[in-house]
Structure formats: C-alpha cells, structure tokens
KOLTI-165039 format. One record per atom (N, C-alpha, C, O): residue number from 1; residue in three letters; x, y, z. Coordinates in pm, whole numbers, plus 32768, in hexadecimal, padded with zeros to 4 digits. Example, Ala and Ser with C-alpha at 12.3 -4.5 7.8 and 13.67 -1.06 7.14 Angstrom:
2
[1 ALA [8527 7DC7 830C]]
[1 ALA [84CE 7E3E 830C]]
[1 ALA [8528 7EB6 830C]]
[1 ALA [8590 7EB4 834E]]
[2 SER [8505 7F1F 82C4]]
[2 SER [8557 7F96 82CA]]
[2 SER [850A 8003 8313]]
[2 SER [853D 8072 8324]]
This chain:
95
[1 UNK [3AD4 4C0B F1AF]]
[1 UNK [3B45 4BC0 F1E0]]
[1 UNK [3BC4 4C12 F1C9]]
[1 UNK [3BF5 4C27 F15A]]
[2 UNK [3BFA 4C44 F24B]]
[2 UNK [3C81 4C5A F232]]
[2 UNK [3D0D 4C0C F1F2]]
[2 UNK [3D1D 4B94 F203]]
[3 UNK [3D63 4C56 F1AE]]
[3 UNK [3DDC 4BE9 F19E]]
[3 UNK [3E5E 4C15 F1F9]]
[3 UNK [3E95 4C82 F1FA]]
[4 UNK [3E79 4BB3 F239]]
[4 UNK [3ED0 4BDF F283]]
[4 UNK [3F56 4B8F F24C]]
[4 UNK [3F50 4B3F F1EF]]
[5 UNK [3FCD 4BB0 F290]]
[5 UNK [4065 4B97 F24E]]
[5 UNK [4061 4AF0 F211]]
[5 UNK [406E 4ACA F19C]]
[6 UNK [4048 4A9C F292]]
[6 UNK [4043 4A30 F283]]
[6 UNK [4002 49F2 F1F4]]
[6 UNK [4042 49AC F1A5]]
[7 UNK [3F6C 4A1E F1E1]]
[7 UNK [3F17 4A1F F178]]
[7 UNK [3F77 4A46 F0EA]]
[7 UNK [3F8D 4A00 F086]]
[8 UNK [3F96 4AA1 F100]]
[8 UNK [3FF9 4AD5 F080]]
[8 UNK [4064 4AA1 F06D]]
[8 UNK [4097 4ABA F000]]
[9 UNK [40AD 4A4B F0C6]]
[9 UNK [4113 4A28 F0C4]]
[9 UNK [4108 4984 F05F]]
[9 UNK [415D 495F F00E]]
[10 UNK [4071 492B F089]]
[10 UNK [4047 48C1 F082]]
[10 UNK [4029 48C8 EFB5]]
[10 UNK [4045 4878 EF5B]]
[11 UNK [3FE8 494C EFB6]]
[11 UNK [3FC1 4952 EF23]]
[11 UNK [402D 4964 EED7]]
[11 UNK [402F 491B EE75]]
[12 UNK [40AF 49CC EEE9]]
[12 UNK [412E 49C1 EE9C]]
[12 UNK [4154 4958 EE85]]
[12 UNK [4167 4928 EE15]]
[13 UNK [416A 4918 EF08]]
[13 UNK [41BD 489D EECD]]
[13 UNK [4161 4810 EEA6]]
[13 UNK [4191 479E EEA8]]
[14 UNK [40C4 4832 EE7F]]
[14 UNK [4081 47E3 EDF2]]
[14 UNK [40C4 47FC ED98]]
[14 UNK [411E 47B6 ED6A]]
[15 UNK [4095 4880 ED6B]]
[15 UNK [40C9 48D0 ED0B]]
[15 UNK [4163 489B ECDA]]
[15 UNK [418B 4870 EC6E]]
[16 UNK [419C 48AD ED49]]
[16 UNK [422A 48B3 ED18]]
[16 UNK [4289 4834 ED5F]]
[16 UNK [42E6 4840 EDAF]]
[17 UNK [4252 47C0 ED28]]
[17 UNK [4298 4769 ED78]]
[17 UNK [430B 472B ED4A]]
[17 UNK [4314 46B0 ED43]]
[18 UNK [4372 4782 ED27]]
[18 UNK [43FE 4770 ED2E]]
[18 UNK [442A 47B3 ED69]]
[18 UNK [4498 478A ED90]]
[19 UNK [4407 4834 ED9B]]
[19 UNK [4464 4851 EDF4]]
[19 UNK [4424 4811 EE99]]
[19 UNK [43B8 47DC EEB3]]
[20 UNK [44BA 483C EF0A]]
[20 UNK [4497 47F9 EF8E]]
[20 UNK [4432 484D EFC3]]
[20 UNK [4421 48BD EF92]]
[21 UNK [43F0 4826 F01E]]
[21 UNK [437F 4871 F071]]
[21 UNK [43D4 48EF F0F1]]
[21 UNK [43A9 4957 F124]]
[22 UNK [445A 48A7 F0FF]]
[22 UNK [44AF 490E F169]]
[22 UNK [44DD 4974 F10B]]
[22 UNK [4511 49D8 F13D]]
[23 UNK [44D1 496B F078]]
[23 UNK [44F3 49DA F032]]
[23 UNK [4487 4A2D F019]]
[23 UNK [447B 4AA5 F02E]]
[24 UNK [4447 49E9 EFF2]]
[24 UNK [43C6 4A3C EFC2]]
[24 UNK [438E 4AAF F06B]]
[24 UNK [4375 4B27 F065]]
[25 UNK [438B 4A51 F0F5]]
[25 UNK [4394 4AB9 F16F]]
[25 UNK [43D4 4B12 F151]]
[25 UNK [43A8 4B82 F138]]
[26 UNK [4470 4AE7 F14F]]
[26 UNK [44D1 4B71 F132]]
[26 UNK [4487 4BDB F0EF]]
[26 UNK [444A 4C31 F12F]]
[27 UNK [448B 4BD9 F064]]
[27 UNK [4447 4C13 F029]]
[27 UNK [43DA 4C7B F043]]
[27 UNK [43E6 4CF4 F034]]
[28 UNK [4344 4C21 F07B]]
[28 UNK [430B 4C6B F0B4]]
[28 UNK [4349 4CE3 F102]]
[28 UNK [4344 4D59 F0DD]]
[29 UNK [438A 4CAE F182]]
[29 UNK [43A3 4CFA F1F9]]
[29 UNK [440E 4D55 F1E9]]
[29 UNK [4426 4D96 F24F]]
[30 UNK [446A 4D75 F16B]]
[30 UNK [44C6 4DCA F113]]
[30 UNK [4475 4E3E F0E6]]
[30 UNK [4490 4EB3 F101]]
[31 UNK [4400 4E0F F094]]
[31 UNK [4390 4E64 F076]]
[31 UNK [431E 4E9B F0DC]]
[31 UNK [42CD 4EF5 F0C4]]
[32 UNK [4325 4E6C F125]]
[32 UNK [42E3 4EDE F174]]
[32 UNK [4316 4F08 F1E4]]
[32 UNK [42D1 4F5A F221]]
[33 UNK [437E 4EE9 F214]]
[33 UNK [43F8 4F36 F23F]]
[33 UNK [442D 4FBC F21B]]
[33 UNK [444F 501C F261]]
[34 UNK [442A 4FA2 F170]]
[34 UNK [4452 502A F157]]
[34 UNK [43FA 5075 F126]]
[34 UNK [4413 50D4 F0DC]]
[35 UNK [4370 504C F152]]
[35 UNK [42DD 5088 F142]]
[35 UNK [4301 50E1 F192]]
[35 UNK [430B 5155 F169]]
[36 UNK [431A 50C3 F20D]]
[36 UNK [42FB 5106 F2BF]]
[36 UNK [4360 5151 F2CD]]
[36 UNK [4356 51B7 F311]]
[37 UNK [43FA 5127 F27C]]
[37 UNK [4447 5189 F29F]]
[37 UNK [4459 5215 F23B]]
[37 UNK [449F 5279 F24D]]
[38 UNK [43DC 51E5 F1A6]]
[38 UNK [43D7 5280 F18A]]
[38 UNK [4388 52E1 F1CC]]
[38 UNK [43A9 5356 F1E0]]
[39 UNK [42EE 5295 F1FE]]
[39 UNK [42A3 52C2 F21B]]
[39 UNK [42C1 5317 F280]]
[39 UNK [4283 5381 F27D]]
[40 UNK [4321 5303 F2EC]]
[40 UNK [435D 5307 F377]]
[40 UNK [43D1 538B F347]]
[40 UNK [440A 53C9 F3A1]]
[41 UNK [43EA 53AB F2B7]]
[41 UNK [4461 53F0 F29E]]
[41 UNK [43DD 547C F266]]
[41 UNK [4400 54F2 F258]]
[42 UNK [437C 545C F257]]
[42 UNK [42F2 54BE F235]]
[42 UNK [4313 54DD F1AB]]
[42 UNK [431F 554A F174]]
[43 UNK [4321 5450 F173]]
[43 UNK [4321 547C F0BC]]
[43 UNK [42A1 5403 F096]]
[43 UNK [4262 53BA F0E2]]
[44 UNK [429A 5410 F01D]]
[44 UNK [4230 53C8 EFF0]]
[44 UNK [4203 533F EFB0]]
[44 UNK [41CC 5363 EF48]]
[45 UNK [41FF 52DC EFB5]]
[45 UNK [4208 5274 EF7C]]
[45 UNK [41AF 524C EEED]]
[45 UNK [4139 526E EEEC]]
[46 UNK [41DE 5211 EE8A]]
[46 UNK [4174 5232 EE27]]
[46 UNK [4176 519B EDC6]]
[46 UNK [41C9 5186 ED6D]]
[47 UNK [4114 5146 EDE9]]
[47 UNK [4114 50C7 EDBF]]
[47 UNK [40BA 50AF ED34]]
[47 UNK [4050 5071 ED29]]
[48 UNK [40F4 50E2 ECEA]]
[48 UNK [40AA 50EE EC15]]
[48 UNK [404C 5094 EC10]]
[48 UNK [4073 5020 EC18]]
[49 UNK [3FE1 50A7 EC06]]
[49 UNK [3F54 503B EC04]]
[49 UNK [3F39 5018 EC98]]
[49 UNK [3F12 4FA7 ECB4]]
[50 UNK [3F48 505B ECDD]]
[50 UNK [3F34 502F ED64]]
[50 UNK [3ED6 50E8 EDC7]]
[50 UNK [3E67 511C EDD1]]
[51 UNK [3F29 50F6 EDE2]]
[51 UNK [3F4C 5173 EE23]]
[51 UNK [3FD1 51D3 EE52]]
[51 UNK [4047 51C3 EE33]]
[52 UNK [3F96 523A EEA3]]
[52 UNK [3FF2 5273 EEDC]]
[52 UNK [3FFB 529C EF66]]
[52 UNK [3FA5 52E5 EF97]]
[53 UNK [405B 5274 EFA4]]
[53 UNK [4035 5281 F03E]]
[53 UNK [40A7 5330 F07E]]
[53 UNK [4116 5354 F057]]
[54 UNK [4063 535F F0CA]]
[54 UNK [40CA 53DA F10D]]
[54 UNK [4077 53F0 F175]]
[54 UNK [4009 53C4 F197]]
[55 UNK [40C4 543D F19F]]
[55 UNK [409A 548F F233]]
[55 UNK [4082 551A F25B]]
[55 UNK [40CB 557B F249]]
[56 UNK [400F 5515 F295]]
[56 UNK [3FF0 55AD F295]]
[56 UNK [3FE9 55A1 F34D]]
[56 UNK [3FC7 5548 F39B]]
[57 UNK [4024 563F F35B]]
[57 UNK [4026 5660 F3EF]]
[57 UNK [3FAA 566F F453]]
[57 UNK [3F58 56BD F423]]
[58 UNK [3F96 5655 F492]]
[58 UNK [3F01 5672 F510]]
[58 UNK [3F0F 56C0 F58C]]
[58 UNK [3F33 568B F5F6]]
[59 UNK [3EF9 5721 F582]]
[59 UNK [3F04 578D F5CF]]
[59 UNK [3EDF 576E F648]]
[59 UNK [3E7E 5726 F661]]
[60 UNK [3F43 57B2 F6B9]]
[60 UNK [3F37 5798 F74C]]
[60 UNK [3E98 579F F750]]
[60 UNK [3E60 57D1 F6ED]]
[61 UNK [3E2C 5760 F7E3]]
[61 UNK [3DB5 57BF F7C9]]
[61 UNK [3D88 5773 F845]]
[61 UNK [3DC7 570D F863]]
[62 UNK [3D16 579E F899]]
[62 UNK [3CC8 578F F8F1]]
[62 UNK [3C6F 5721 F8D6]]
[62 UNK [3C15 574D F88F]]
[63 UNK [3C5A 567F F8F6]]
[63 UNK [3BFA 562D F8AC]]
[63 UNK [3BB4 55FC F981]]
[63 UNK [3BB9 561C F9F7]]
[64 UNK [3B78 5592 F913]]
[64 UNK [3B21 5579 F9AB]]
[64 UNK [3B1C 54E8 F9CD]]
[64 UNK [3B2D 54A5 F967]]
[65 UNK [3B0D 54B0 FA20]]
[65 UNK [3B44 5426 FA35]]
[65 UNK [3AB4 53D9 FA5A]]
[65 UNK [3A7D 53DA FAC8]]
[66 UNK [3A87 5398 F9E6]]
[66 UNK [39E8 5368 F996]]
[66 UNK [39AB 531F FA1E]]
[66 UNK [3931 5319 FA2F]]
[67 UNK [3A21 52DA FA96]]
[67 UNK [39C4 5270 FAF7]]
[67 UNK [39AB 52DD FB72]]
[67 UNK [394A 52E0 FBBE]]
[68 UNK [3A29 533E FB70]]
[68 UNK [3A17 5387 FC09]]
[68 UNK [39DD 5434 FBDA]]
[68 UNK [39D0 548F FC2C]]
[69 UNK [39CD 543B FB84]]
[69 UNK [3990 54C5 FB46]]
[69 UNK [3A0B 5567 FB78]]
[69 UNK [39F5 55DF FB68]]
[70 UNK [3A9E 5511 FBC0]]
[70 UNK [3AD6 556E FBCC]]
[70 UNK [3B46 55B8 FB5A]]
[70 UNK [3B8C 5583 FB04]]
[71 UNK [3B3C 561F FB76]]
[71 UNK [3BC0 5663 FB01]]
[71 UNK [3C45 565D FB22]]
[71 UNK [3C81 567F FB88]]
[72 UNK [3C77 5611 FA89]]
[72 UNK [3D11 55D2 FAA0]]
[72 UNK [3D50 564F FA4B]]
[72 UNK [3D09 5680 F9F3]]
[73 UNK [3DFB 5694 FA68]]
[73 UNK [3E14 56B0 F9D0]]
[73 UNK [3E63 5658 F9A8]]
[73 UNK [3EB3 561B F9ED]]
[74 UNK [3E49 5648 F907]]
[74 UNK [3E93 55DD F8A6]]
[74 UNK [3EFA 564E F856]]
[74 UNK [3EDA 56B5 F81B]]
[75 UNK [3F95 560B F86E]]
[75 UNK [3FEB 5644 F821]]
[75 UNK [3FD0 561E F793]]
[75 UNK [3F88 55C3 F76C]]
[76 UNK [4018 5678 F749]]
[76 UNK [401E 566F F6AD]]
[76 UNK [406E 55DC F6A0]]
[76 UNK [40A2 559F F6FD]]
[77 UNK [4069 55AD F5F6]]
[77 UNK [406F 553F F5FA]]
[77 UNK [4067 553B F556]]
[77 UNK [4022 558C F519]]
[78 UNK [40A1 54EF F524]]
[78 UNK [40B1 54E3 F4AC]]
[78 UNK [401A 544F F483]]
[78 UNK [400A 53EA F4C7]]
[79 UNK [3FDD 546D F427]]
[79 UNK [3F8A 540B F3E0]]
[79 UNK [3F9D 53BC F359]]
[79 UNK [3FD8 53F2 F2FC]]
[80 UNK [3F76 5358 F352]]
[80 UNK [3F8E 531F F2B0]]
[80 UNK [3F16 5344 F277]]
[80 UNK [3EA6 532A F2A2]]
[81 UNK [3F43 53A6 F1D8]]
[81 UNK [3EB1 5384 F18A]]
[81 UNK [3EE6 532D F11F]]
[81 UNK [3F59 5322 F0F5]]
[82 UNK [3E6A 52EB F0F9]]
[82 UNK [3E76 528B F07F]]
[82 UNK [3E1D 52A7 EFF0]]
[82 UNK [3DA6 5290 F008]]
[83 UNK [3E30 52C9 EF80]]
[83 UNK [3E11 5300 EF10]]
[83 UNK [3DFA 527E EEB9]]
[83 UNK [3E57 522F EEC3]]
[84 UNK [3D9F 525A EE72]]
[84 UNK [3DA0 51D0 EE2D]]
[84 UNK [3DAC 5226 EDBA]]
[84 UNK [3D8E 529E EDBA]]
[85 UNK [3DE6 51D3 ED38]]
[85 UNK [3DFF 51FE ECC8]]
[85 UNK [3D5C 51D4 EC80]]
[85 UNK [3D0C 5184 ECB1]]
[86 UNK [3D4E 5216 EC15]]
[86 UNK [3CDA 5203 EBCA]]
[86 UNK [3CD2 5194 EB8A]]
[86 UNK [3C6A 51A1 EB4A]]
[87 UNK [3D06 511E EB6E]]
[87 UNK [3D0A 509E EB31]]
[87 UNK [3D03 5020 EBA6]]
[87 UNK [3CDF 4FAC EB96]]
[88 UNK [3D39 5070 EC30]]
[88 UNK [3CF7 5028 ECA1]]
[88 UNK [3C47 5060 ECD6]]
[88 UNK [3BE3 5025 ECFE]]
[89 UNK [3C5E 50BA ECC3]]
[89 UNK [3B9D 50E5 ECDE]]
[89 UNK [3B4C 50AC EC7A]]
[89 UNK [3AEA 506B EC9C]]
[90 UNK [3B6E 50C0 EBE4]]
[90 UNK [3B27 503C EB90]]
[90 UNK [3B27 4FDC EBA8]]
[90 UNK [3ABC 4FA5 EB93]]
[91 UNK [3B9A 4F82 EBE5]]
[91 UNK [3B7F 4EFB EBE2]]
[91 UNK [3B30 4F02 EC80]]
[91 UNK [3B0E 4E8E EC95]]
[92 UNK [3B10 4F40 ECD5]]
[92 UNK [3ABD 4F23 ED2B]]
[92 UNK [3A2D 4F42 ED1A]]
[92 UNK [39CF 4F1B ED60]]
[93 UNK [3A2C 4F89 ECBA]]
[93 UNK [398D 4FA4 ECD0]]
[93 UNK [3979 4F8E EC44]]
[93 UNK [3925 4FD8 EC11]]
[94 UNK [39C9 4F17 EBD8]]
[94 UNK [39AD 4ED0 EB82]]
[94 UNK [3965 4F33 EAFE]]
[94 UNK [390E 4F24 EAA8]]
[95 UNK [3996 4F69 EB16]]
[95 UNK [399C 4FCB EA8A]]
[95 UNK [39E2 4FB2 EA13]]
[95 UNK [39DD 5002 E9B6]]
C-alpha cells in the first residue's frame, strides 16, 4: 500500500490534533516544495534517519520505443537517486 499526501496528511493530524489540518497541509507542501526546489538547483537533500535524495545526470543516448520497436533519441536529463540511511534499511528488513 502506497501513502499518498492525503494519507499523511490524515495521520499527522491524529498524531497531532492541535494543530489545524490547513496548517499541517501548509507544512507538508513547504516541505516538499523545497525538496524540488533543491533538487531542481542539483544539490542534495539529506533527511537524518531517513535518507538522501540528489541527482545524477543521464546522458543524451539512442533508446528504442518498447510498442513500435523504433529508435527515438532521448535528450539528457537529470534523475533522482535515493540512498536510505542504515537505521532505515534495519528497520525494513527488521534487523
């Protein structure tokens, strides 16, 4: 099961039900706002017990288009990688 904004939005404000739910949005959408606009500036994001997110470049290149078997070229393009910290890989595979 995915969690999507809504989902996260519903569990904070269990969690935290003094503050308003239009704050707690804010919030959210402040924070990952300025997720996208580091990511977008090609620096690195680094969330302590979580991970770290950055971007690595993808070179122009010749790919092939999977329904018509013809060759497209794909410009370069920036990618997100995501790095989990080691206290998030324990708690997933319960170590």
């Amino acid at each position: 099961m995915a969690i999507v904004k809504s989902k996260l939005l519903k569990q904070l404000s269990k969690n935290y039900p003094n503050f308003l739910k239009k704050d707690l949005e804010k919030i959210i959408d402040i924070i990952l706002d300025e997720i996208k606009i580091t990511l977008k500036k090609g620096e690195r994001v680094e969330l302590r017990g979580f991970g770290i997110f950055s971007t690595n470049i993808q070179k122009a290149r010749i790919s092939r288009n999977p329904k018509t078997g013809e060759k497209v070229n794909t410009a370069k393009k920036r990618i997100i990688h995501f790095k989990m910290t080691k206290d998030l890989f324990k708690k997933i595979n319960d170590e």
